[in-house]
C-alpha positions as CSV (number, residue, x, y, z in Angstrom):
1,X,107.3,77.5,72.1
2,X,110.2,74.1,72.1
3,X,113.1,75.5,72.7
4,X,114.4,73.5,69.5
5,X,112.9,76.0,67.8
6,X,115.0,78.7,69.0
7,X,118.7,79.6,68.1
8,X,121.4,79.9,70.9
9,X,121.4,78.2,74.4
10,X,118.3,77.2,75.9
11,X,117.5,79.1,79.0
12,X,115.9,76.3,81.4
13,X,118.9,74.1,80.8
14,X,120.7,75.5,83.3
15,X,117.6,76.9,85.6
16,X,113.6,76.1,85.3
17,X,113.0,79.8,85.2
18,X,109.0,79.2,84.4
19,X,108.2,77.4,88.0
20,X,110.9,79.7,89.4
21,X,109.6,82.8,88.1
22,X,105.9,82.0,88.8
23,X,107.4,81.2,92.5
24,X,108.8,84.6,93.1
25,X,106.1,86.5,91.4
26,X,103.7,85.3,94.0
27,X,105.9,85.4,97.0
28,X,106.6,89.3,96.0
29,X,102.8,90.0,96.0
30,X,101.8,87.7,99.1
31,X,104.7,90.5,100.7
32,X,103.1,93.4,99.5
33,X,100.1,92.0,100.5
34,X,101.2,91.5,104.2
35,X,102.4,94.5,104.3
36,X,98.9,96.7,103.9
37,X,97.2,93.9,105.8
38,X,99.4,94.7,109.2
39,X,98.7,98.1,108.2
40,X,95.2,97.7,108.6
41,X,95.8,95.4,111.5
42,X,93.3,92.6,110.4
43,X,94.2,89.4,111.5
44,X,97.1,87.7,110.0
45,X,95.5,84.0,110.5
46,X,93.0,85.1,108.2
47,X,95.6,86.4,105.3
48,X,97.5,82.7,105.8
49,X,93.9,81.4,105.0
50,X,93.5,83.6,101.7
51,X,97.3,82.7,100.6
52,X,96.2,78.9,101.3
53,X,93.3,79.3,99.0
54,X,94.7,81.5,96.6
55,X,98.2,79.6,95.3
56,X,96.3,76.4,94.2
57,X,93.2,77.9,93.0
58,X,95.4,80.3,90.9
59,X,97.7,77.8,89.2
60,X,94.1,75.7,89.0
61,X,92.5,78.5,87.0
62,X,95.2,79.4,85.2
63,X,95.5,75.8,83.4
64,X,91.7,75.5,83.3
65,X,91.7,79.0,80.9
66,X,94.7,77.5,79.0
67,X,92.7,74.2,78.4
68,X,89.9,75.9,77.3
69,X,92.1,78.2,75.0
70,X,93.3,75.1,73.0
71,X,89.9,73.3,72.6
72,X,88.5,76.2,71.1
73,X,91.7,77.3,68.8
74,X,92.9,73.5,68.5
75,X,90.5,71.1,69.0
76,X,92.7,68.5,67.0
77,X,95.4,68.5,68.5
78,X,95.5,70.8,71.6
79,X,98.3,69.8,73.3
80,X,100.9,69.0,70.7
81,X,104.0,69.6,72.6
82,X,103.1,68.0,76.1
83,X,100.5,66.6,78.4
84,X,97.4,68.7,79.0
85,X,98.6,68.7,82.4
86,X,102.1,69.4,82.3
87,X,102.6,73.4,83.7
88,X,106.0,73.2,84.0
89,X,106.1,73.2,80.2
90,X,104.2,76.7,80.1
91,X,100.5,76.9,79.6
92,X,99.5,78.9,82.7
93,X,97.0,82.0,81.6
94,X,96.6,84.9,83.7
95,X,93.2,85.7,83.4
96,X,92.2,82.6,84.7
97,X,95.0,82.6,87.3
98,X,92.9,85.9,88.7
99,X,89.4,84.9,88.2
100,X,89.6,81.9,90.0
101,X,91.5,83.0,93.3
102,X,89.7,86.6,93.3
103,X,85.8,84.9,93.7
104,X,86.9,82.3,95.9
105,X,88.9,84.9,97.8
106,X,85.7,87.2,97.9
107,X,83.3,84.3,98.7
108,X,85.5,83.7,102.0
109,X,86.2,87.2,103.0
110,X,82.8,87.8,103.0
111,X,82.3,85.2,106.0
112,X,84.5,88.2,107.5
113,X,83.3,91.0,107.1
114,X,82.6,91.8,110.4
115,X,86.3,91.8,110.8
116,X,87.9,93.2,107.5
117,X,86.5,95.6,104.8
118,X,86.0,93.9,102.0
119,X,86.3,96.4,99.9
120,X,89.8,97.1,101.4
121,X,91.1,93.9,100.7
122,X,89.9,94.2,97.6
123,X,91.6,97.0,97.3
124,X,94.9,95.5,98.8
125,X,95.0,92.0,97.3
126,X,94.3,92.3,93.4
127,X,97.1,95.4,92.4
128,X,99.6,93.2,93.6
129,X,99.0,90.7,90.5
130,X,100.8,93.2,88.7
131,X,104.1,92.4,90.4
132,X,103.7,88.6,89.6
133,X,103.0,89.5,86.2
134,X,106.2,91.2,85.5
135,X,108.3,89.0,87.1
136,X,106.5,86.3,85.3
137,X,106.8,87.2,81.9
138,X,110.4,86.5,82.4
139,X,109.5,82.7,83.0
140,X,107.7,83.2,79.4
141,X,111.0,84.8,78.1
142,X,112.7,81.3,79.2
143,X,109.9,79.5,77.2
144,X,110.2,81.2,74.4
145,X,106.7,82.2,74.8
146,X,104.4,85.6,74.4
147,X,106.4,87.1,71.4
148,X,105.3,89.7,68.6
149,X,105.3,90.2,64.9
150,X,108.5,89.7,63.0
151,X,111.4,92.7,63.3
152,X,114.9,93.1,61.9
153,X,117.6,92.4,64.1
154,X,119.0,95.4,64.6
155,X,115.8,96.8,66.3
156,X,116.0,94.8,69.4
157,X,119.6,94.4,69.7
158,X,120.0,97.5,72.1
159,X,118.4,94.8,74.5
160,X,121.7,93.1,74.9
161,X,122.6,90.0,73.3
162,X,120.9,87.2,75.6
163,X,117.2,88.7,74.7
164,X,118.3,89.2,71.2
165,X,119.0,86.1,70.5
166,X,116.5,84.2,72.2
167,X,114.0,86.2,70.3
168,X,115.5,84.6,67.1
169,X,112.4,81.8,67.1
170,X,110.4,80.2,63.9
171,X,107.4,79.0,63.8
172,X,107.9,75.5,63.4
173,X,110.6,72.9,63.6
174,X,112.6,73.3,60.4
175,X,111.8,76.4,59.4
176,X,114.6,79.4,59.0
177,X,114.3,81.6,62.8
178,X,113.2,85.2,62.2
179,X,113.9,88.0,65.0
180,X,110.7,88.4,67.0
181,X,109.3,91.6,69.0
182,X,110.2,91.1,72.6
183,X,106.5,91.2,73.9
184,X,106.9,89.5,76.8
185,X,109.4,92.5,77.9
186,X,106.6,95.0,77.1
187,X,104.1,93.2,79.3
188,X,106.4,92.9,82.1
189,X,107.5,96.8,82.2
190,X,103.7,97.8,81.9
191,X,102.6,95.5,84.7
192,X,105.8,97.0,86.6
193,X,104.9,100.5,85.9
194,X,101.2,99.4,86.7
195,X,102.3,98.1,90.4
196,X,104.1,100.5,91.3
197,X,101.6,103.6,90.9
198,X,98.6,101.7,92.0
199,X,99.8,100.3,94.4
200,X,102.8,102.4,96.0
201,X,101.3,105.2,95.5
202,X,97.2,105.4,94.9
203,X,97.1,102.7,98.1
204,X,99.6,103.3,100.0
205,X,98.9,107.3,100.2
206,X,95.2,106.5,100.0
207,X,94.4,108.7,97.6
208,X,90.9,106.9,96.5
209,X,88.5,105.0,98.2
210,X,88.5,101.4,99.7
211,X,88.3,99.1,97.1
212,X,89.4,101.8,93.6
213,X,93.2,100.1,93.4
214,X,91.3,97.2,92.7
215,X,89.5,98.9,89.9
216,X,92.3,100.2,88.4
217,X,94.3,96.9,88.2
218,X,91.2,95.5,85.9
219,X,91.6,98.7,84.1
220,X,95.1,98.7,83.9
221,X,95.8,95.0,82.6
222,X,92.9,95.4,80.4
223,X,94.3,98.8,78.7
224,X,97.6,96.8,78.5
225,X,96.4,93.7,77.1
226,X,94.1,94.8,74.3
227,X,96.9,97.4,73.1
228,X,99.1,94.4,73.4
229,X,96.8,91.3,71.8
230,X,97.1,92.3,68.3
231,X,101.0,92.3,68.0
232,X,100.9,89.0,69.2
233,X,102.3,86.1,66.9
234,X,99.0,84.1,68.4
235,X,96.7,86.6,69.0
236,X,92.8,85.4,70.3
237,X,90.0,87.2,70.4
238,X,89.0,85.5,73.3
239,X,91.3,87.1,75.8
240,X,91.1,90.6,73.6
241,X,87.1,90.0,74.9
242,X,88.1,89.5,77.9
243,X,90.5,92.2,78.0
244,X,87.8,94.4,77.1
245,X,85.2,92.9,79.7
246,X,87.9,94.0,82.5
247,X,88.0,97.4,81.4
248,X,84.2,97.7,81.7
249,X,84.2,96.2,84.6
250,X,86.6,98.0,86.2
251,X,84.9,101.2,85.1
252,X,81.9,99.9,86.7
253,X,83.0,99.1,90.1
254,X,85.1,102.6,90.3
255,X,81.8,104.6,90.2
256,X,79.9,101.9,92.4
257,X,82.8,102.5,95.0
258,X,82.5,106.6,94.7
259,X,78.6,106.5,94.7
260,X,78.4,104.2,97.2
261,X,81.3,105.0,100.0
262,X,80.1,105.0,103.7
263,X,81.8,105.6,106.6
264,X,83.4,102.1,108.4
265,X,83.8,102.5,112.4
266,X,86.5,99.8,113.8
267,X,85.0,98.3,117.5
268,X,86.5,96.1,119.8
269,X,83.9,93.7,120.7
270,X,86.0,91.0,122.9
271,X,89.4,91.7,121.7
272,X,88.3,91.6,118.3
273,X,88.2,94.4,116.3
274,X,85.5,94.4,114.2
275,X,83.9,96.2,111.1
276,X,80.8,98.2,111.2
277,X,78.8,100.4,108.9
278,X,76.2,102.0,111.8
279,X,73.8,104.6,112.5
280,X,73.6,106.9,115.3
281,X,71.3,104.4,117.2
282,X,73.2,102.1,116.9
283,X,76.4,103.6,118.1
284,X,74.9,105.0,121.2
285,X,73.3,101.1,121.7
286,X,77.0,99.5,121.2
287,X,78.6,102.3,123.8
288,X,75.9,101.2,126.5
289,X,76.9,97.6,126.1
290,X,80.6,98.5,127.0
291,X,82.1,97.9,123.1
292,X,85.6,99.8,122.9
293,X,85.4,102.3,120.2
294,X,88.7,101.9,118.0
295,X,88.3,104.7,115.7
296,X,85.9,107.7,115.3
């Protein structure tokens, strides 16, 4: 939303908080990420790789699902406010922002595999979206953006004064501002929540298989955002389908990692530690050619 549409002091004119926001978001997950990746002791040139391919194509995708959103809700005028191109103005959609990054990420992981798991990274990368959701929703607070149905003011003011009033937004220039449901706030906490149990404690104590943490992140933002779409003051089917695809999906792969879960053995093969799935045979083959088992 313009912030001349909003009563009280506009945010971003003292700080961009949108770029900044989206900044930190993904410098907290690329952190957490780094952290399980030494854990697993895969190679670090390979994570600088992944964060090179992931930042662009994310902010890519992100504006490419935004883009799409307007030509289908407003093909006339889609971009009333700014340039189609302009993200520092808001515009940035998340499910795009994952899509993107995640297959490309995938596609070049795969080239890998003898060296990392990719289920694991799986596993590892995709949870920790839920950390630069939260903290980006605040950049959407600053735009006055991802708000909910109208509400009295005296139901949000335990928020404190600087969200209450920068929920006080109308519709349109000229029109009277009515008090709006903090959604943004909603979404931020649930993603919070979200990253903390899957991935601080279902990863980091490995209590499922390789790969499940990323499951439950497709389930988790799905749950959220279809419970979320419909209090929405520009609520799309569109992403509520999508929402509901990632649940599915997320089912889906959660069974296909249980039913399919095989043993990985690490082996040094020329200082490279390396991924196998193997058979008996095979191991007692590898031994005889003088390969370093790593773990048994």
């Amino acid at each position: 939303m313009n912030n001349s549409y909003v009563q009280g002091v506009p945010i971003n004119s003292f700080i961009p908080l949108y770029p900044l926001t989206i900044m930190i978001g993904m410098l907290l997950a690329i952190l957490t990420v780094a952290y399980f990746w030494r854990k697993e002791k895969y190679p670090i040139e390979l994570l600088l790789k992944i964060i090179i391919i992931t930042i662009p194509s994310s902010i890519i995708g992100a504006r490419i699902f935004f883009i799409f959103e307007r030509l289908i809700y407003n093909p006339t005028d889609p971009f009333p406010d700014s340039a189609w191109y302009a993200i520092w103005n808001g515009g940035l959609s998340i499910q795009g922002g994952v899509i993107f990054p995640t297959v490309l990420n995938l596609m070049f992981i795969r080239k890998h595999r003898d060296i990392i798991d990719i289920r694991k990274a799986f596993g590892i990368i995709l949870p920790t979206v839920l950390i630069g959701q939260a903290v980006g929703r605040w950049g959407n607070f600053a735009n006055h953006e991802v708000y909910g149905r109208v509400v009295e003011q005296w139901e949000i003011s335990w928020l404190g004064p600087i969200i209450t009033s920068h929920m006080n937004i109308s519709a349109a220039a000229g029109e009277s501002p009515l008090f709006r449901a903090p959604l943004f706030l909603y979404e931020s906490v649930a993603s919070l929540v979200g990253y903390v149990l899957i991935v601080w404690v279902v990863l980091n104590f490995g209590w499922t298989k390789p790969g499940t943490p990323g499951a439950l992140y497709l389930i988790w933002y799905g749950v959220t955002r279809v419970s979320m779409e419909h209090l929405r003051e520009e609520s799309y089917f569109f992403y509520t389908a999508l929402s509901i695809v990632s649940i599915v999906l997320g089912l889906l792969l959660m069974i296909y990692f249980y039913k399919n879960s095989f043993k990985l053995y690490n082996v040094e093969v020329n200082g490279w530690t390396k991924n196998y799935i193997l058979k008996t045979q095979q191991k007692v083959m590898l031994v005889a050619v003088g390969t370093k088992w790593i773990n048994e």
